[in-house]
NULUMTOR-344199 format. One record per residue: x, y, z of N, C-alpha, C, O in turn. Coordinates in Angstrom, 3 decimals. Layout:
[[X; Y; Z]; [X; Y; Z]; [X; Y; Z]; [X; Y; Z]]
...
This chain:
[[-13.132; 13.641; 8.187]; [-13.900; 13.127; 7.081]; [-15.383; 13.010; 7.433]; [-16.240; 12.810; 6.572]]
[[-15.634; 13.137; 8.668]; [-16.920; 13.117; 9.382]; [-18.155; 13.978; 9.587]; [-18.279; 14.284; 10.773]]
[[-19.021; 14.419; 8.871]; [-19.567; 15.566; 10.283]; [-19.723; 15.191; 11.410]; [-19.755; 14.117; 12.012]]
[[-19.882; 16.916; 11.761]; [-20.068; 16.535; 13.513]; [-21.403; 15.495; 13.656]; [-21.447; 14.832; 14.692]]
[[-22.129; 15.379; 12.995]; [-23.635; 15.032; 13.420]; [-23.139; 13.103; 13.237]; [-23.440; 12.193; 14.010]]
[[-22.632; 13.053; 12.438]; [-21.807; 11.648; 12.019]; [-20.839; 11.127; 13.021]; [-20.872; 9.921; 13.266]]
[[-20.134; 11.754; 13.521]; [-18.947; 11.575; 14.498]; [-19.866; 11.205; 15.891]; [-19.776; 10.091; 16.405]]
[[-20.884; 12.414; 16.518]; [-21.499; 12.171; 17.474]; [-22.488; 10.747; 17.680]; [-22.625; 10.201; 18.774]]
[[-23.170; 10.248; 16.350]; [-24.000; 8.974; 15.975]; [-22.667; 7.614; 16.233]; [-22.679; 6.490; 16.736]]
[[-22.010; 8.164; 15.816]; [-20.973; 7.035; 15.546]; [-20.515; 7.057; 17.281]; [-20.469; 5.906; 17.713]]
[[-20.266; 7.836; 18.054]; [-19.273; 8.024; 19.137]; [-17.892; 7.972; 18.599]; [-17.117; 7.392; 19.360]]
[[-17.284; 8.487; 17.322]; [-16.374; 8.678; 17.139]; [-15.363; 10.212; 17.732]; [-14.164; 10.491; 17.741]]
[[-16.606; 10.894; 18.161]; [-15.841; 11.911; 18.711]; [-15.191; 11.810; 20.606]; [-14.519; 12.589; 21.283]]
[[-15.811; 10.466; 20.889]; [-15.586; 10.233; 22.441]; [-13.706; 9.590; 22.205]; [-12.967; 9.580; 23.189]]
[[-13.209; 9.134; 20.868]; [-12.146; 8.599; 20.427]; [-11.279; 9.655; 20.848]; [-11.761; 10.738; 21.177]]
[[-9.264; 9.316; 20.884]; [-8.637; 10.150; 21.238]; [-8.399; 10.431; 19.426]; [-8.953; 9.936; 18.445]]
[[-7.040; 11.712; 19.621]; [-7.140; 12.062; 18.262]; [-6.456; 11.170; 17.573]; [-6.568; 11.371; 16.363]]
[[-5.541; 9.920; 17.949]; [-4.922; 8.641; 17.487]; [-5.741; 8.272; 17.616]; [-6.253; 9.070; 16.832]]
[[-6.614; 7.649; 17.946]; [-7.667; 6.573; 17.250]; [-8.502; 6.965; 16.352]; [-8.894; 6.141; 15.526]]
[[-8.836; 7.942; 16.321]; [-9.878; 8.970; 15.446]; [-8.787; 8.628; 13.760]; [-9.161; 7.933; 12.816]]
[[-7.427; 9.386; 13.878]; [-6.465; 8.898; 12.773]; [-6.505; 7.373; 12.711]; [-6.849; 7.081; 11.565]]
[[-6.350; 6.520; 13.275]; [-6.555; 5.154; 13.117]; [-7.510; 5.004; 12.287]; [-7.305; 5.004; 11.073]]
[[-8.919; 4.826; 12.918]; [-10.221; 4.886; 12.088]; [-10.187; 4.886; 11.000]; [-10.456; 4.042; 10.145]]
[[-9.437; 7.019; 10.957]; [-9.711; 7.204; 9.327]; [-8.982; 6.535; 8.315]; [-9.450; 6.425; 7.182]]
[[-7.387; 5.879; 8.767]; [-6.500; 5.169; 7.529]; [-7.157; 3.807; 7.635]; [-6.716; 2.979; 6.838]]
[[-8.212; 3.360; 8.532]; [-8.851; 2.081; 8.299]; [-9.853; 2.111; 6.844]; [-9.840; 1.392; 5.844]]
[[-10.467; 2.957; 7.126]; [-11.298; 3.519; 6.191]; [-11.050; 3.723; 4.954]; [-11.737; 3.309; 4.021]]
[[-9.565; 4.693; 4.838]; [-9.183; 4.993; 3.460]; [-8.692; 3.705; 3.066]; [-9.092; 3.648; 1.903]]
[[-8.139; 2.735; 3.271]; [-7.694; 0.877; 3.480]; [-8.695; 0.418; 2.912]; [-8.466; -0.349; 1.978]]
[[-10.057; 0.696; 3.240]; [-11.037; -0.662; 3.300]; [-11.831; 0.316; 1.832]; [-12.265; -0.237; 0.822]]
[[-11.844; 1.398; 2.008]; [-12.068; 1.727; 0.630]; [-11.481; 1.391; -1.180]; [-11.965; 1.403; -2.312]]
[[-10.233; 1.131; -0.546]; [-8.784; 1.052; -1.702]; [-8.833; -0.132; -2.241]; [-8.691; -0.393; -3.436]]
[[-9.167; -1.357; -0.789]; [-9.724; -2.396; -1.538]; [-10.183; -2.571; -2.692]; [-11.079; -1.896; -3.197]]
[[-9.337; -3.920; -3.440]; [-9.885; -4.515; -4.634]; [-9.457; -3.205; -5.832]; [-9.435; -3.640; -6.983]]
[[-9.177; -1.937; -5.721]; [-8.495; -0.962; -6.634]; [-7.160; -1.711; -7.154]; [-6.539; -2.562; -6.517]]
[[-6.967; -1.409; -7.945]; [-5.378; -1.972; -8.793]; [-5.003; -0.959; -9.530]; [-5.742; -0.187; -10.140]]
[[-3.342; -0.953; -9.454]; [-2.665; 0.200; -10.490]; [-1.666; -0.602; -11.320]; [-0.994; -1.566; -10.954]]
[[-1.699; -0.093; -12.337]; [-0.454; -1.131; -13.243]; [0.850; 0.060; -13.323]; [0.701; 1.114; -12.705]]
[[1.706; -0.108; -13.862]; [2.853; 0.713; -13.025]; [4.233; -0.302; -13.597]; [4.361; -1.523; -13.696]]
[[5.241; 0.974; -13.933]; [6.942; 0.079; -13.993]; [7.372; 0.638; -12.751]; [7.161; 1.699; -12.164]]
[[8.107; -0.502; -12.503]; [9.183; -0.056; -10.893]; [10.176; 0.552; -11.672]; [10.780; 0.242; -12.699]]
[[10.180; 1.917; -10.564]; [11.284; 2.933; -10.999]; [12.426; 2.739; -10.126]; [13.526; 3.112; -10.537]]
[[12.326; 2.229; -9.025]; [13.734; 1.694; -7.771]; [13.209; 0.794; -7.029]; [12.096; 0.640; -6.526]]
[[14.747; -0.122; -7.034]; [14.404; -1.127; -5.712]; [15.253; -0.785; -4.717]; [16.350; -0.376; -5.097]]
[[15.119; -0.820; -3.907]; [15.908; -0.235; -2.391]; [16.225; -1.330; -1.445]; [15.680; -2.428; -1.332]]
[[17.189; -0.827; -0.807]; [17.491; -1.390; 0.277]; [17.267; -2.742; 0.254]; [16.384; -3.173; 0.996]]
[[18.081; -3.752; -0.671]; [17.505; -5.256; -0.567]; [16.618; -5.439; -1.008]; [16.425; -6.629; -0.763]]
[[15.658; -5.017; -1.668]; [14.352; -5.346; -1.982]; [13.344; -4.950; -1.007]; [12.207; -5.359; -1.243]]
[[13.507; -4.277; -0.013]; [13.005; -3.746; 0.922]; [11.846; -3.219; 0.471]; [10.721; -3.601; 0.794]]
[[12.216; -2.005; -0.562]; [11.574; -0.746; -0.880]; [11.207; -0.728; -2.397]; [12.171; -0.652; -3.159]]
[[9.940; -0.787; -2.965]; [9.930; -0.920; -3.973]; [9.315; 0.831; -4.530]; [8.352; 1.345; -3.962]]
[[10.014; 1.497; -5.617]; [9.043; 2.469; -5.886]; [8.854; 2.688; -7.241]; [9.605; 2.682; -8.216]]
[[7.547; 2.905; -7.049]; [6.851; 2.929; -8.582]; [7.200; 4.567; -9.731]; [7.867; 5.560; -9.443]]
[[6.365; 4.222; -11.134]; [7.144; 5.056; -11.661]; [6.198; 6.583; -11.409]; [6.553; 7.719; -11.721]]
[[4.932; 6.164; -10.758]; [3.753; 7.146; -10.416]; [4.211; 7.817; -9.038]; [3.336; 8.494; -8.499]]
[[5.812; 7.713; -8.187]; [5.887; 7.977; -6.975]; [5.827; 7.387; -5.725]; [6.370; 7.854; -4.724]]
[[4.866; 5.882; -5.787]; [4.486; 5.803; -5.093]; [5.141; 4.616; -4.355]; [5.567; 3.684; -5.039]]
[[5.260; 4.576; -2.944]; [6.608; 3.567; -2.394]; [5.782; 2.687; -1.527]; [4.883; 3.301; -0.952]]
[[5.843; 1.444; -1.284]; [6.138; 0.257; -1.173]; [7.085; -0.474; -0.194]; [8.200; -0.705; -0.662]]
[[6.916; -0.779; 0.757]; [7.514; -1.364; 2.072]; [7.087; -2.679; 2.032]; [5.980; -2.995; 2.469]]
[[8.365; -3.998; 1.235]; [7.737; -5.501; 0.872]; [8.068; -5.939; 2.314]; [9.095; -5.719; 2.956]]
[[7.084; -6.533; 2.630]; [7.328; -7.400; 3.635]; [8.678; -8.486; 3.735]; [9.046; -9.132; 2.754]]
[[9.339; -8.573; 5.062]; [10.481; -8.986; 5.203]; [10.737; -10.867; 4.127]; [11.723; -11.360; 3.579]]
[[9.554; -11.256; 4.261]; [10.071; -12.615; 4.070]; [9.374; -13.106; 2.504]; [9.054; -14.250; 2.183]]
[[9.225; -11.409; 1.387]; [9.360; -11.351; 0.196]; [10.623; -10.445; -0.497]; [10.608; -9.918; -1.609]]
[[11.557; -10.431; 0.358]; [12.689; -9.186; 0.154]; [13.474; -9.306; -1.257]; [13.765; -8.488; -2.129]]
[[13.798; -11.429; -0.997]; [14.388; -11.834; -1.495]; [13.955; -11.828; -3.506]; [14.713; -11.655; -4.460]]
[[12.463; -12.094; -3.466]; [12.257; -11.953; -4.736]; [11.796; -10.167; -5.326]; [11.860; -9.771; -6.490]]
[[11.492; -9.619; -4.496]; [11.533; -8.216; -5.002]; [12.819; -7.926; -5.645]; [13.014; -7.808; -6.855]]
[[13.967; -7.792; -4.369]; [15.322; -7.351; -5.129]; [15.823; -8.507; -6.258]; [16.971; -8.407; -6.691]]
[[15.156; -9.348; -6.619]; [15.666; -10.143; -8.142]; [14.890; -9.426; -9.451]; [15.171; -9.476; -10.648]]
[[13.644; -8.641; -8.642]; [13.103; -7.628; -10.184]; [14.039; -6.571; -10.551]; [15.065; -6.214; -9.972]]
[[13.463; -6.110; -11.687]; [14.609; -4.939; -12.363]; [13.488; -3.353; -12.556]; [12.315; -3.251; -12.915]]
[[14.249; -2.577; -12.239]; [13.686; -1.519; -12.566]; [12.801; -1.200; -14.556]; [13.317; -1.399; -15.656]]
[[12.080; -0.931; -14.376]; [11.249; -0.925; -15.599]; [10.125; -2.256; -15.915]; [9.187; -2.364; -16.705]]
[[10.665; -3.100; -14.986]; [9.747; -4.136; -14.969]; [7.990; -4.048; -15.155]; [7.601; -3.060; -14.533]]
[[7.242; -4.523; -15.587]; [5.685; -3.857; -15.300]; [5.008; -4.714; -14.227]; [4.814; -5.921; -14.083]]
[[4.735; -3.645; -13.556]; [3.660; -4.577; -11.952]; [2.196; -3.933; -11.918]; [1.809; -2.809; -12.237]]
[[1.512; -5.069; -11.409]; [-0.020; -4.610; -11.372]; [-0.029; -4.452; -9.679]; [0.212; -5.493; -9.068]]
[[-0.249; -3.408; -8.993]; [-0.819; -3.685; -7.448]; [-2.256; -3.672; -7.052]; [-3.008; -2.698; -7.101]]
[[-2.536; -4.865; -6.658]; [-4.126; -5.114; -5.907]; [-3.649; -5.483; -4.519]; [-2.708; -6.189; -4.158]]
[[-4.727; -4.685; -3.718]; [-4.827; -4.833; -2.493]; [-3.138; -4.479; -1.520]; [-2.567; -3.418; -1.267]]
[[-2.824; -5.807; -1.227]; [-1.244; -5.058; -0.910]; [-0.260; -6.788; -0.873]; [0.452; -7.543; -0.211]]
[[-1.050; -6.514; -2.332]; [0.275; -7.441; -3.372]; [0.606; -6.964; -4.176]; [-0.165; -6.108; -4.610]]
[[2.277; -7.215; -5.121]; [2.570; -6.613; -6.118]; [2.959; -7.934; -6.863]; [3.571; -8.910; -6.427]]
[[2.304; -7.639; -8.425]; [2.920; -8.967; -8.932]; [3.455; -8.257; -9.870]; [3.254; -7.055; -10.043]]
[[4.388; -9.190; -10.730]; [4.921; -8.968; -11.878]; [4.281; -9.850; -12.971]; [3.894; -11.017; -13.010]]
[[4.337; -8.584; -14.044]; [3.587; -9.022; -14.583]; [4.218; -9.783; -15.719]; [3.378; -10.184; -16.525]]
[[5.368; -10.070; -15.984]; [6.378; -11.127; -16.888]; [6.119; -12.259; -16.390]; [6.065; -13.143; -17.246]]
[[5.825; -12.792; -14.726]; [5.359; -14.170; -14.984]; [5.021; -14.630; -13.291]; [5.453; -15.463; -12.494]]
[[3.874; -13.430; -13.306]; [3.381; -13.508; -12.107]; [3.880; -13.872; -10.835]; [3.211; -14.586; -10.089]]
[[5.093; -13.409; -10.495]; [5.644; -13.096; -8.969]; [4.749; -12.491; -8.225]; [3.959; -11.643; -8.641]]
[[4.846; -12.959; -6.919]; [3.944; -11.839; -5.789]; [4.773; -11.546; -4.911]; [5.624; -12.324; -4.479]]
[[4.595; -10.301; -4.529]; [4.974; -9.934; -2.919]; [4.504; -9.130; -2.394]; [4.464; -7.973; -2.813]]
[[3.864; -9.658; -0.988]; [3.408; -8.723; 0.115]; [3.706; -7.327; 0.207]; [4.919; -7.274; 0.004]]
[[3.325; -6.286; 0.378]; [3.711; -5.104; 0.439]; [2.666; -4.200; 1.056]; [1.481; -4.471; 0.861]]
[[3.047; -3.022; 1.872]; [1.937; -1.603; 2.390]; [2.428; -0.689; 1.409]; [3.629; -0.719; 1.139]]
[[1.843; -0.067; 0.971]; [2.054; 1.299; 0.473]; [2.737; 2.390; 1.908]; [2.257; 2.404; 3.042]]
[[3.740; 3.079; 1.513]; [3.846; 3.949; 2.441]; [3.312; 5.522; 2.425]; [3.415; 6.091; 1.338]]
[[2.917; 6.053; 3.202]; [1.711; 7.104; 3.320]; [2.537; 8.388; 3.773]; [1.958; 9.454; 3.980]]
């Protein structure tokens, strides 16, 4: 995502090629910030584990929101900011990463 002339200013090119990838999903992260998608859940998985939306996109809830994910229903409508998902029937939250 760098030029070379950018990478060399930065000393990002002295990085191995895992940290260099690190960096960049820091980056694409800190960019995404504060973005929100509104969205129906199309599956819940594994316990509430796995939430996936109806745009594709999947969702790994953190262990100690499992319990109220798997009580939502598919078609439900959720807004995601940052890496919470609420519902939007009466504002539930749960922790969640997007998976990449």
């Amino acid at each position: 995502m760098m030029t070379s002339d950018e990478m060399a200013v930065t000393g990002a090119n002295l990085l191995t090629t895992s940290q260099q990838l690190e960096l960049a999903a820091w980056g694409m992260k800190m960019f995404t910030l504060g973005q929100y998608r509104v969205s129906e859940i199309e599956e819940i998985k594994y316990g509430g584990r796995l939430i996936v939306l109806e745009d594709g996109s999947r969702w790994e809830v953190n262990e100690l929101d499992t319990t109220t994910a798997e009580s939502w229903s598919v078609l439900d409508k959720v807004v995601v900011i940052d890496d919470s998902i609420w519902r939007l029937d009466d504002l539930e939250r749960v922790e969640a990463e997007q998976e990449l």
